[in-house]
C-alpha positions in Angstrom: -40.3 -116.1 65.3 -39.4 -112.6 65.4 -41.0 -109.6 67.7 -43.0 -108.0 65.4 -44.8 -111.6 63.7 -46.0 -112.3 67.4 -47.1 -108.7 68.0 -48.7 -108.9 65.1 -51.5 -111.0 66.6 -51.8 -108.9 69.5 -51.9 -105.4 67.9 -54.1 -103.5 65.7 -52.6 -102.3 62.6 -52.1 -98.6 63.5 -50.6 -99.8 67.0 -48.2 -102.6 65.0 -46.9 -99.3 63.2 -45.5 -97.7 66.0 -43.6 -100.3 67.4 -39.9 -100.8 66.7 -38.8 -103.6 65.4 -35.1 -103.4 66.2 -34.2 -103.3 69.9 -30.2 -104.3 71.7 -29.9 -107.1 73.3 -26.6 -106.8 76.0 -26.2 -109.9 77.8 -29.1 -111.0 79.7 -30.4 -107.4 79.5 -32.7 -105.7 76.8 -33.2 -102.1 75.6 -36.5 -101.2 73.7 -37.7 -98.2 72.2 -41.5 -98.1 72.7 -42.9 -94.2 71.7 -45.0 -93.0 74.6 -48.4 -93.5 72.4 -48.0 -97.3 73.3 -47.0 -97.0 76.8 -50.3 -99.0 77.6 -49.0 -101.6 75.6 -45.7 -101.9 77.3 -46.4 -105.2 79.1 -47.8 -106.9 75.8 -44.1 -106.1 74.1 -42.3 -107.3 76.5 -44.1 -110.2 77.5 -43.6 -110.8 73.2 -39.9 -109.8 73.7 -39.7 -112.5 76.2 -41.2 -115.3 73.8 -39.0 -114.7 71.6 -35.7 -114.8 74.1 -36.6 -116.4 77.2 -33.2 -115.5 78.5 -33.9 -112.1 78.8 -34.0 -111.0 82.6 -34.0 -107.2 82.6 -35.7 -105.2 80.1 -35.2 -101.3 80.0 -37.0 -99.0 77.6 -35.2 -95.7 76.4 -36.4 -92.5 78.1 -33.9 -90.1 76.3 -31.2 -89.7 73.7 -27.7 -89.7 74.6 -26.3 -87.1 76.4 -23.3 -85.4 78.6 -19.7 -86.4 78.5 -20.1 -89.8 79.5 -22.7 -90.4 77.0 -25.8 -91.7 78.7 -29.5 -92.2 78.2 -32.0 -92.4 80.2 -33.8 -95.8 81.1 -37.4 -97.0 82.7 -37.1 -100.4 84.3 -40.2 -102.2 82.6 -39.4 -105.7 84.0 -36.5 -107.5 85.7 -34.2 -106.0 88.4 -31.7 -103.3 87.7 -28.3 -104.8 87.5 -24.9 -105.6 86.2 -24.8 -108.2 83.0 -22.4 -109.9 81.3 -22.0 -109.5 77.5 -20.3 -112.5 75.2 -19.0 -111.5 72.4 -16.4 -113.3 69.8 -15.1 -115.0 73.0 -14.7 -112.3 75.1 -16.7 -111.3 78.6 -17.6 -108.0 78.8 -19.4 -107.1 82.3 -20.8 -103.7 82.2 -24.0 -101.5 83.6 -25.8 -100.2 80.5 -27.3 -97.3 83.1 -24.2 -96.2 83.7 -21.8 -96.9 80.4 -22.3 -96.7 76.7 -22.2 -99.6 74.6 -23.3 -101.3 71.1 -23.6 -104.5 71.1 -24.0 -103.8 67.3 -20.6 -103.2 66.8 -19.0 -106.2 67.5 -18.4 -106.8 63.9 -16.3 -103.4 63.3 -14.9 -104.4 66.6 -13.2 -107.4 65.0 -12.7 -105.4 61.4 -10.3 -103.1 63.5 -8.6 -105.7 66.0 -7.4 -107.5 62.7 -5.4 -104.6 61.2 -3.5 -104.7 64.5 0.0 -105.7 63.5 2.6 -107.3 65.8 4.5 -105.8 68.3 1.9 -102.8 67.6 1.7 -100.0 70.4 -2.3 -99.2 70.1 -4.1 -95.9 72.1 -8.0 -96.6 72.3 -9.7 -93.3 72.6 -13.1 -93.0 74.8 -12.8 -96.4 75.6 -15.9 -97.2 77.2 -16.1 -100.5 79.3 -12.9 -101.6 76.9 -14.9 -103.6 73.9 -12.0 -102.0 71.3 -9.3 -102.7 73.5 -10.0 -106.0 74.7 -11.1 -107.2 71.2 -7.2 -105.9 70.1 -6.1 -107.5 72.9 -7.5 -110.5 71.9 -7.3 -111.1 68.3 -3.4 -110.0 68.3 -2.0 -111.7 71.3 1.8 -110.1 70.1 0.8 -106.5 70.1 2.9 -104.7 72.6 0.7 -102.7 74.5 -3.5 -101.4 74.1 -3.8 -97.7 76.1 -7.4 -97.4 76.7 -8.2 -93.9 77.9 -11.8 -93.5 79.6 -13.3 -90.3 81.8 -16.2 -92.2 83.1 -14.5 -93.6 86.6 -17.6 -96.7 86.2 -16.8 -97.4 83.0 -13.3 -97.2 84.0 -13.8 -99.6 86.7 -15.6 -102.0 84.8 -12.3 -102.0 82.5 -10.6 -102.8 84.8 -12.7 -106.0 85.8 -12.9 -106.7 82.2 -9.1 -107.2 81.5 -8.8 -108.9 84.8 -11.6 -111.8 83.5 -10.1 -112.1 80.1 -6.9 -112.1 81.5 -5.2 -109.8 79.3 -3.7 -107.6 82.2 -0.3 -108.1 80.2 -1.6 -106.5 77.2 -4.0 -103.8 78.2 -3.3 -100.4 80.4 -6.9 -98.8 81.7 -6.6 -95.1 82.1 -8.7 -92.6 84.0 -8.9 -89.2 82.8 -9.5 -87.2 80.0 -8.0 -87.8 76.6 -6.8 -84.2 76.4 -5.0 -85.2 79.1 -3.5 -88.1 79.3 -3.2 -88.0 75.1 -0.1 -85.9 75.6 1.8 -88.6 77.7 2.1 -90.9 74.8 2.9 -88.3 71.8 5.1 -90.2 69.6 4.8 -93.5 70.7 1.6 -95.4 69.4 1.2 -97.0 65.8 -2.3 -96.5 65.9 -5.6 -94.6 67.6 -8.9 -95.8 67.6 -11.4 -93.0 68.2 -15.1 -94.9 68.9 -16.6 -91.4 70.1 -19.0 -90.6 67.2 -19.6 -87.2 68.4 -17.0 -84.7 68.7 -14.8 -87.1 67.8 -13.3 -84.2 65.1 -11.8 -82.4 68.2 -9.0 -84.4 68.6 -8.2 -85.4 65.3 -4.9 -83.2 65.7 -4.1 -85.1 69.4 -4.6 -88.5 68.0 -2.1 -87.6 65.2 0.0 -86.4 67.6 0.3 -89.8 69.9 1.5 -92.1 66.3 5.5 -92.2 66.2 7.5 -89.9 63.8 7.6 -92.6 60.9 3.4 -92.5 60.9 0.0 -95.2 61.6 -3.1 -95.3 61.3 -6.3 -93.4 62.9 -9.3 -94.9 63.0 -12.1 -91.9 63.4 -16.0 -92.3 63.8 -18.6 -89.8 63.3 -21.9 -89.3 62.2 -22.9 -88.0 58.8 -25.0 -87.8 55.9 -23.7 -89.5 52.6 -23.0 -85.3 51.1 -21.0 -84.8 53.8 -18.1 -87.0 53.6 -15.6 -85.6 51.7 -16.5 -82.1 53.6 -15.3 -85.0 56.5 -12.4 -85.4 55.1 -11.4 -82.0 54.3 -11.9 -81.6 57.9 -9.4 -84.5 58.8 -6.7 -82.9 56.3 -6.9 -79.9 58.2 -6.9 -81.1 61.4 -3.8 -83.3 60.6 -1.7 -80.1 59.1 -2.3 -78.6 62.6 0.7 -81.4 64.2 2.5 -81.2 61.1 1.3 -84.4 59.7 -0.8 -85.7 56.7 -2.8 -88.6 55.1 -1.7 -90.9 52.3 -4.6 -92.3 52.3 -8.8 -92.3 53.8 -10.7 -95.2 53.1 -14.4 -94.9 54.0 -16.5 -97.4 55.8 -20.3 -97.3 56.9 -20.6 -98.9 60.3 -24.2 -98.5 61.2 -27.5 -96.1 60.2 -28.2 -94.2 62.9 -31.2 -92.4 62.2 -33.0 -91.8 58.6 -30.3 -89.9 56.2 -27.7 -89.5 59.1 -24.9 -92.6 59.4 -21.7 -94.1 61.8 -19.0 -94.1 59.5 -15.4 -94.9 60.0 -12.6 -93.2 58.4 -9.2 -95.5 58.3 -6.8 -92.9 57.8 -3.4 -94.0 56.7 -1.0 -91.0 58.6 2.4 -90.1 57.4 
């Protein structure tokens, strides 16, 4: 039975209305949207929540959108202890604080898409890697690439990379770095085949340094953003560019929605073939 059939016994219509039936569910932890018109009623949804997955030990509701460098939100504790979980996903564990690092759970699907264009013997830079889903998914599905570069400014999410390659044991693949891509970027221009750029905003900013990093005989970006549907070839206009800015250009941009994100605005990804 699904949240909203049980609260559906429990609420009145106009209450039932409000509430949101999607939520994330990251490990043993849960994150809720509940509008502050139903704050009343926060104990009846999560008491649902937790009929529905008696696993759940923590449950969080969202206080605020996304925000700063690092990404965050906002959370209010509404039952459990705040803590550390660990996520399962396609065989991998991924341990992570969702207070203090971003990540979808959503995503695992696009996670895989990615990891299996990864060819062998493939030198692969992940971009705002977060806890180090992209990198150890890579890692994972293409045991003979040659090395994953995953590049993160947040020194917990760093650290939790860190942890994360260590439990998967995939030490001999990945390389965690701390620091900003602007940064770091330049240390590897000309030597990756590809560059996965999972930062949906702002992402555009370094179009021209992710170009920079693939080798002289070209690879493949992979760049995220949010847009409306009109927008997208004003997207890729953007990318052309940003691409003639290092000298290089695209033989090819194939389109792919990833996620809605709010009503009329979506997470795409462009795969962008770079010679």
């Amino acid at each position: 039975m699904r949240l909203r059939e049980i609260l559906e016994k429990r609420f009145s219509e106009n209450d039932l209305k409000q509430v949101k039936g999607s939520f994330d569910i990251i490990g043993d932890v849960a994150i809720l949207e509940i509008p502050d018109s139903l704050s009343h009623r926060e104990k009846d949804v999560v008491d649902a929540l937790l009929e529905v997955h008696p696993n759940i030990r923590t449950v969080y509701k969202k206080e605020s959108e996304r925000e700063g460098v690092y990404r965050l939100r906002d959370f209010k504790l509404i039952h459990g202890d705040e803590k550390e979980t660990e996520h399962k996903e396609h065989g991998l564990r991924i341990r992570l604080d969702v207070r203090k690092i971003y990540f979808s759970p959503r995503e695992g699907t696009e996670r895989q898409r990615i990891a299996k264009q990864v060819k062998a013997n493939e030198t692969v830079m992940v971009m705002f890697a977060g806890a180090g889903p992209y990198a150890l998914t890579i890692a994972k599905n293409q045991p003979k690439v040659k090395k994953v570069y995953a590049i993160e400014i947040n020194p917990d999410a760093y650290r939790y990379i860190i942890e994360n390659v260590r439990i998967n044991k995939l030490g001999h693949k990945i390389v965690p770095i701390l620091g900003d891509v602007e940064t770091e970027c330049m240390k590897y221009s000309g030597k990756c085949d590809r560059v996965v750029m999972p930062l949906p905003k702002g992402a555009y900013e370094y179009i021209g340094l992710a170009a920079d990093c693939l080798k002289k005989k070209g690879g493949f970006i992979h760049y995220y953003f949010w847009s409306s549907k009109d927008a997208i070839e004003d997207i890729k206009e953007i990318v052309e560019v940003d691409l003639k800015t290092v000298e290089r250009k695209a033989k090819s941009m194939k389109v792919r929605k990833v996620s809605e994100y709010r009503p009329k605005v979506v997470k795409f990804c462009i795969d962008i073939k770079v010679e």
